[in-house]
N, C-alpha and C positions, 0 to 999 in steps of 0.2 A: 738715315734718310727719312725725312716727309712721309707723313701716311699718305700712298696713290690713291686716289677720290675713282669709287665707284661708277661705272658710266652703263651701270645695267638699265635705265631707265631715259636714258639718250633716246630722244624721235628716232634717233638714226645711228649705224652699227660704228659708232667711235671706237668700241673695243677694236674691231678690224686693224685701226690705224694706228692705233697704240700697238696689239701683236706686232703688225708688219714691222715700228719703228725697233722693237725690240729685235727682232727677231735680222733687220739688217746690223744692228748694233753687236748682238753675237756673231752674226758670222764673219765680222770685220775681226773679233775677236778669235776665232776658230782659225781663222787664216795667218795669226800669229803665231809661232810656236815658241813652247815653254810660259816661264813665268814674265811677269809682266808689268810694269808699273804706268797707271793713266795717269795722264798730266791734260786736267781737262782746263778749259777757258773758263774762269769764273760766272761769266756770264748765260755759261752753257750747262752748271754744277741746277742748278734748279730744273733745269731741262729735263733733264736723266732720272732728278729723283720722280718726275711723272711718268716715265717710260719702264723703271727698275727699279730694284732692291739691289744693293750689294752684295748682297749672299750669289745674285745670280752670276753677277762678274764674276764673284771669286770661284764657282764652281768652273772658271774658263780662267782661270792663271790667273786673274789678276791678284795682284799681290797688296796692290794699295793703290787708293786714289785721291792725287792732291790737286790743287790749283797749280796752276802755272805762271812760275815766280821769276825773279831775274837772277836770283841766285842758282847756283850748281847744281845736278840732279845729285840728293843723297841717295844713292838706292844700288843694292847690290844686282838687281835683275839687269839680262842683258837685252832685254828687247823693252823699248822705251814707244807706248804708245800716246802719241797727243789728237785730243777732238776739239780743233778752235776753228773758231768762226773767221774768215777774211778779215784780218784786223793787223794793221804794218808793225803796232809794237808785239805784239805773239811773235810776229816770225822772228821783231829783234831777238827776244828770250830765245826761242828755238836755237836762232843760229849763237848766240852766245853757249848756250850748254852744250852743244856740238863738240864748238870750237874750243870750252872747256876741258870736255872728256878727253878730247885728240890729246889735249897738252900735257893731259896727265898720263897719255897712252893708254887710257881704258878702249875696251874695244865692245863697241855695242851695235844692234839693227834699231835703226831711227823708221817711226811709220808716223805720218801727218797725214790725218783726214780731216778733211775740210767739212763743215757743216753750212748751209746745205752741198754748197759748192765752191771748189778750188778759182779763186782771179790772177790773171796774168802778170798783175802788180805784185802778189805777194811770194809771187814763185820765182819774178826778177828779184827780190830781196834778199832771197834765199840763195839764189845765183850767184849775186854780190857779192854774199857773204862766204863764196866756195862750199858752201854743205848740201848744195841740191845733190849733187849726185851720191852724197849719202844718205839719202831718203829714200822711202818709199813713201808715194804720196797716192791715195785718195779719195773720196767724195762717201761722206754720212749724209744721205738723200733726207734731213726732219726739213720736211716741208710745211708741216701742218701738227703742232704740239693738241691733244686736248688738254686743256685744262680743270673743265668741268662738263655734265654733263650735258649743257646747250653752249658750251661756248668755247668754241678754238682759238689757237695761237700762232700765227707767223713768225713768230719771234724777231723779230725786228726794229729792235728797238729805237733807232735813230730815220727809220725813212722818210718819215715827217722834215725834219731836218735836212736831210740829205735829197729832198724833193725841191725844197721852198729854198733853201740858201745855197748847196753847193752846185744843185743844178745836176745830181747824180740821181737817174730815173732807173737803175738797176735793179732797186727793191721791187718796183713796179713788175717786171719779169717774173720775179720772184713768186709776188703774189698771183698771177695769173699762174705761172706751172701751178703751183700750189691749187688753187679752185679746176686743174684741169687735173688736176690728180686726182680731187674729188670725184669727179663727173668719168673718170676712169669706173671709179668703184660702185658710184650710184647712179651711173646712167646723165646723157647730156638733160642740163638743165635749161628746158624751151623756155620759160619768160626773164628778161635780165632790164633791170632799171639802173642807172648809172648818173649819179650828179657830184660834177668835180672835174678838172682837170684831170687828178692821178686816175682815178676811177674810169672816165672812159678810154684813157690809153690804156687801163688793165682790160678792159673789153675791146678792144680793138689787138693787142698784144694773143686772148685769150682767144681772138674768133679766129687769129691767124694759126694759131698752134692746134685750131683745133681742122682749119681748112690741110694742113701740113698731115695731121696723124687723129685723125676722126676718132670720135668716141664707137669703139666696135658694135656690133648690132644685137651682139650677144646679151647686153646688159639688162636689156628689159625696159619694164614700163620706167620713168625717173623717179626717185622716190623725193628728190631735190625738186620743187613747181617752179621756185622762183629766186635770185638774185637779185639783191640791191645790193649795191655799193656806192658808198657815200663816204667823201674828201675831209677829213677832221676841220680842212678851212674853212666848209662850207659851214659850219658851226664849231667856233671858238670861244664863243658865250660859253658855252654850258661848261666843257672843263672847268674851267675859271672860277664858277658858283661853288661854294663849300658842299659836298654833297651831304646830303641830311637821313640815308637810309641807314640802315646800322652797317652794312658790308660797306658801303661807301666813305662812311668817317672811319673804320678800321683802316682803311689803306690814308685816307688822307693824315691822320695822326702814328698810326705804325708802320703802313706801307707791305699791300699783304705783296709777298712775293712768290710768283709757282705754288698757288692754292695754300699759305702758311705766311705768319708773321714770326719774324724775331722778338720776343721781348727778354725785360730781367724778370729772372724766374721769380722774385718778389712778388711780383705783380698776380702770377697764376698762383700765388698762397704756400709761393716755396721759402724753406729760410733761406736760404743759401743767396743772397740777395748777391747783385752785381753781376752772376751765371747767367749767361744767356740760358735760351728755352727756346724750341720752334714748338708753335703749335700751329697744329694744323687747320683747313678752313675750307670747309668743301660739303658738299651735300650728301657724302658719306656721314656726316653728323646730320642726324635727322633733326635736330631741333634749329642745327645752324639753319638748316636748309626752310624750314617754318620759319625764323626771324629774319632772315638775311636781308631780304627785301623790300624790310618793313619799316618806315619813317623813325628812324630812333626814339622819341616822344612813348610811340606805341612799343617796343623793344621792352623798354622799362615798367610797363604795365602789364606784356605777358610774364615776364619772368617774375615778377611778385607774386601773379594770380599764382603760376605753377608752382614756386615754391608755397604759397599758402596750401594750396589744394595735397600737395605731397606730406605737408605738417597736418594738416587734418589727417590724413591716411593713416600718419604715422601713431596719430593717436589713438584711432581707431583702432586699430591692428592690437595696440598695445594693453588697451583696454576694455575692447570685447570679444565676445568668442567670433570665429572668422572662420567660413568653407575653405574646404582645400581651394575651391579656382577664385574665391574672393583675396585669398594669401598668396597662389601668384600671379595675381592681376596687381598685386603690390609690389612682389620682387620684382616684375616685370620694370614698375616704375622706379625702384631703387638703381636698376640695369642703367636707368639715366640720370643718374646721378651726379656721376664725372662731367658729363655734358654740359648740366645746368650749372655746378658750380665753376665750368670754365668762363660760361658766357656770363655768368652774375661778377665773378673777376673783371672779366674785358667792360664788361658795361660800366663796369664803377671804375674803371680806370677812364673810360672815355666821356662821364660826366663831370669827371674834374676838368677836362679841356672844355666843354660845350657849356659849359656855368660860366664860364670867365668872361669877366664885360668886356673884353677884347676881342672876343669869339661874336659874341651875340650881336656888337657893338659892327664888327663886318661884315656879319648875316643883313642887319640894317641895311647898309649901304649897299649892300650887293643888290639887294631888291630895290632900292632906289635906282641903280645905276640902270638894271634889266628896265626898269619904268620906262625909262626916259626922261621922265619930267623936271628934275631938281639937278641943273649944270653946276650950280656957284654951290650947292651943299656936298656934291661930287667931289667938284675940286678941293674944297677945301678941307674935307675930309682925309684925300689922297695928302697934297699938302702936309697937314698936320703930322702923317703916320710914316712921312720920308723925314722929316722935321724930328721926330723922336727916336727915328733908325730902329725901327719896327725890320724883320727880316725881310733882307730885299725879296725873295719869293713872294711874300703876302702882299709887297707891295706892286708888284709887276702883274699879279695876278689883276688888282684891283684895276691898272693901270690901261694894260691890254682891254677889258671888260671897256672899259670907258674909251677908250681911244675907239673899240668898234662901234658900239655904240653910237656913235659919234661921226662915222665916218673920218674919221680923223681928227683933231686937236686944233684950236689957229694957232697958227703959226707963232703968235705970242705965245702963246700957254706951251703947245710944243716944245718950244726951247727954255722955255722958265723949267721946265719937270726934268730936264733933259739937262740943266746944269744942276739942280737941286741933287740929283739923283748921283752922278758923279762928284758931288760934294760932299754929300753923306755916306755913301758909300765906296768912293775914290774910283779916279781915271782908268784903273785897271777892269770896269767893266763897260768901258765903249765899245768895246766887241760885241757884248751883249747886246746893248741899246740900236748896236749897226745892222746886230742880225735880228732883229725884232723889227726894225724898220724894213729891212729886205723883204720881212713874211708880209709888210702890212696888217702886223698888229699892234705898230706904237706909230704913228705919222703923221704926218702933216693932213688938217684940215684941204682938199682939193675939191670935193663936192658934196651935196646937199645927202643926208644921212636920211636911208629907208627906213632904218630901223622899227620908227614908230609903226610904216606900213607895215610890216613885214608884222611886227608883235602883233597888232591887231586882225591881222586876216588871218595868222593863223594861232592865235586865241592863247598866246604863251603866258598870259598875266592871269593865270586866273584868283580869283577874290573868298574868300570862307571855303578853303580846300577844310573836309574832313579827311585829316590823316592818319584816324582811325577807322573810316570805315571808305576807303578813298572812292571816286567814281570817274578819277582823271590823273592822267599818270603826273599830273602837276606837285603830289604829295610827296614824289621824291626829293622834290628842290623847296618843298612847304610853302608853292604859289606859283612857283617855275616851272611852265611845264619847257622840258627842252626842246630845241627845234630841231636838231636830230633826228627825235624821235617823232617829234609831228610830221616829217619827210618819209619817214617810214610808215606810220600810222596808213597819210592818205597814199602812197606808193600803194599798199597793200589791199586798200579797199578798193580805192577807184581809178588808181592811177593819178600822176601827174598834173594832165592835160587841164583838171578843172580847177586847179590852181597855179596853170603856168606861169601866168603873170609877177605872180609870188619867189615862183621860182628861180625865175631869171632876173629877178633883184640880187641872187644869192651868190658869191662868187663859183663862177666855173660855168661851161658847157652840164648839159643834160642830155641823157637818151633814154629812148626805151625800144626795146627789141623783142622781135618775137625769132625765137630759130626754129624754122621751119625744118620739115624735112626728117625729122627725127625718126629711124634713130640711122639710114642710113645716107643720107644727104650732111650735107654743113653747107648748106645756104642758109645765111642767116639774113632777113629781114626788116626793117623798121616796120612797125606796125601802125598804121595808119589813129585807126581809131580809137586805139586804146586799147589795152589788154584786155582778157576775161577775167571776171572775178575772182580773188584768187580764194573768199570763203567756200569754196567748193570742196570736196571730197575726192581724191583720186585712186580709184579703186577700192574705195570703202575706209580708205584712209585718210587720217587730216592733211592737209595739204601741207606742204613744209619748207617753208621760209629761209633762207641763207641770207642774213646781213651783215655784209664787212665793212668792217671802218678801218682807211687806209689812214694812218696816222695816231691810229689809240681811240680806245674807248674807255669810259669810266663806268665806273661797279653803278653808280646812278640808272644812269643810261641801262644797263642790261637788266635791272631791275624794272624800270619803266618799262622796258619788252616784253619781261616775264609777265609781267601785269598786262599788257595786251592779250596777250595770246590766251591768259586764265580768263579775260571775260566771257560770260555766255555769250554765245550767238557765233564764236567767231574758233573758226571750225580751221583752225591753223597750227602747226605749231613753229617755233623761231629758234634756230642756232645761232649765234653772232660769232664770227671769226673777225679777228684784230691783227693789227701788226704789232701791238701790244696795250696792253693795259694802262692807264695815265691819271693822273689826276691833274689838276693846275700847276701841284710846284715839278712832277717828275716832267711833264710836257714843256715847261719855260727852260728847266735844266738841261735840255739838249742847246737849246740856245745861249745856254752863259756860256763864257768863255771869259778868262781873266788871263788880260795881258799882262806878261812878264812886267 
């Protein structure tokens, strides 16, 4: 399993939520008797490595733990435990290896716990299938994964999806228990700002659960100030933009998954080429946690300084006489050793991608598209990169970018991209292109594009970004600053109100709340005048920021946060919780779909 990433330096006591998740995971285990084999949901295998270590399972029976396949359980244990998420093909596997074991007259206890929670669809499936009544079924409460040490996990990976095309607002529930389970542990959170459809039904869902079963009085001052949440529709530009920090091209070229990436052990200066490797990727690596942030350009220039400054040491050491504490203020820096030669691997692995005039060559356009100014060098760039069957991911990314932009496409151009696209890439992805049009992110031209306003008032282009010494979160995108995070930015200084007009350009309803009453009322209030500053101190402590992004966030994005909150002056600090992590191609890929 994954090295679990440190959260001794969290604003806020995540270790809590990590113990509690463990700690219901044992005793879902303790309530099984004997030996034991897990059959987890793939999906769910990364989950576990941030909550556990194997050793701890196996000190509780388990005997082994695989994925959940559609072949036969091989396993001599008689009690078969599965942790999957509400998902209709699980339960087919479930109820096949059931109905297996029966055939063969093996006789075992079947237990299915549902993560977060059991649906009534997948228990009729079960039913169908005659094996409900040999289960035992239920509920592993992970509501809220940490990941790292400011940034949480809903784990939810399709809600986005499941919002804009199937029309299934469930996740939404979801996230609201989750933020009111929070406010269990840290006390109700009085300021709450909201823009997006999903977003204020999870504030309207959250003010109802909490009118239902109040946050008790016992909890104390909040140590939570303030909520935002914000709709990923409300900004679909920025996924889209290649992200340029070093954490952010690690996931768009390897895809970090549950704080670690897969690659070939090649790569990290293994022979054994072809073997995979996870390595890990968290701010338990101190040096990651120095570079992660920081516009790749700059990446490449601390880690030469450091390896020069370490060869000078090394010369020194070797060559003159040296105090006891001058010799281990040297070990000390050999202790990071392993560190820097991971990330001098990853880095040179990830400048062979970023050198490539196809790479550099869409960085271009990207920044043209975010302009606005240049239609016909848009199009014909797109054009050209459908024309050479460039991966339809890069090209949908480009596609989406310019169709919002744009407010949409005319109707000409619309259906010229829209046959090109099905030609070069075949008819089996009109389902794609049907549910891209449903999100309104590929469509028809219908009315006059804000865009230009929208970029200008709130100052997204900015021009001679230093992305070595940045003073505008524009340096994560090397000119782009997101609008995302410009939503947060003025959310958190002054509130909304002095850029409503901006706002309600943006798709979706807005609110802003004040919950009054705390901590033994739940009346909650719209607040007339705007919020209080939120750079205040509460109780001698920095104030502390809760921002969700229903629909995914990218490593970009939470680096641009980080970089907020380290400015002087600004006396906050910022957790982000998601319903998951995204880039451009992993957020379009909920929307392909290839018909038979």
């Amino acid at each position: 399993m994954a090295q679990i990433p440190s959260l001794d330096n969290a604003p806020l006591n995540l270790t809590s939520l990590r113990e509690q998740s463990r700690k219901e995971l044992i005793n879902i285990l303790k309530n099984i008797r004997g030996r034991k084999l897990l059959l987890v949901d793939p999906k769910l295998s990364g989950s576990l490595n941030l909550i556990t270590q194997f050793s701890l399972l196996k000190e509780h029976a388990v005997e082994n733990l695989r994925h959940i396949l559609g072949e036969p359980i091989q396993s001599d244990c008689r009690s078969i435990l599965y942790l999957v998420r509400s998902e209709i093909n699980l339960m087919k596997f479930i109820s096949s290896h059931i109905q297996h074991d029966v055939s063969q007259g093996l006789q075992r206890e079947y237990f299915v716990y549902f993560v977060p929670r059991r649906t009534v669809v997948c228990e009729k499936i079960l039913e169908e299938a005659k094996v409900h009544q040999m289960l035992t079924i239920g509920e592993y409460p992970l509501y809220t994964l940490p990941l790292d040490e400011d940034v949480l996990s809903f784990e939810l990976d399709f809600a986005y999806k499941e919002c804009q095309i199937d029309g299934d607002t469930s996740s939404l529930w979801h996230i609201a228990k989750a933020i009111h389970k929070l406010e269990f542990s840290f006390g109700l959170i009085p300021n709450v700002r909201a823009k997006g459809k999903a977003s204020t039904k999870v504030v309207d869902i959250l003010n109802r659960m909490h009118r239902e079963n109040a946050v008790g009085s016992d909890v104390g001052v909040p140590e939570i100030n303030t909520l935002i949440l914000l709709d990923r529709e409300v900004d679909m530009i920025t996924p889209m933009c290649s992200q340029l920090t070093y954490e952010g091209l690690l996931d768009e070229f390897f895809h970090i998954n549950n704080g670690s990436v897969e690659l070939d052990a090649s790569i990290m200066g293994s022979q054994q080429s072809g073997k995979k490797m996870k390595v890990p990727l968290n701010s338990s690596d101190k040096l990651y946690k120095e570079i992660r942030d920081l516009n790749f350009e700059v990446v490449v220039q601390v880690l030469r300084q450091k390896a020069t400054s370490m060869k000078q040491d090394y010369t020194e050491v070797t060559t003159q006489s040296q105090t006891v504490s001058e010799l281990k203020d040297f070990v000390k820096k050999l202790n990071s050793l392993p560190e820097m030669t991971k990330h001098i691997n990853l880095a040179q692995e990830l400048s062979k991608h970023t050198t490539k005039p196809s790479f550099l060559g869409r960085l271009d356009i990207e920044h043209t598209i975010v302009d606005g100014q240049s239609y016909e060098i848009c199009f014909e760039y797109i054009e050209e990169i459908i024309h050479k069957q460039e991966p339809i991911g890069n090209v949908l990314r480009l596609l989406v970018m310019f169709s919002i932009t744009n407010a949409g496409l005319p109707k000409k151009h619309f259906d010229y991209f829209r046959r090109e696209l099905l030609h070069s890439y075949g008819f089996e992805h009109m389902t794609t292109l049907r549910n891209l049009e449903k999100a309104g992110l590929f469509k028809k031209q219908e009315s006059k594009s804000n865009w230009l306003t929208v970029k200008r008032a709130m100052q997204l282009v900015v021009d001679d970004t230093d992305t070595a010494n940045p003073n505008d979160i524009a340096y994560v995108f090397s000119g782009y600053a997101p609008l995302s995070i410009r939503l947060v930015q003025h959310a958190i200084r002054s509130g909304w109100r002095a850029i409503e007009d901006i706002v309600k350009l943006l798709p979706g309803p807005h609110m802003e709340l004040k919950r009054e009453g705390y901590p033994n009322s739940s009346v909650l209030e719209t607040q007339q005048e705007g919020l209080a500053n939120l750079d205040k101190l509460v109780d001698g402590r920095r104030s502390l920021v809760l921002v969700v992004f229903i629909g995914g966030v990218t490593f970009a994005e939470i680096s641009a946060l980080r970089f907020l909150s380290s400015q002087e002056g600004m006396a906050y600090d910022i957790i982000i919780a998601t319903t998951k992590m995204v880039n451009g191609q992993t957020l379009l890929e909920g929307f392909m779909e290839i018909m038979p």
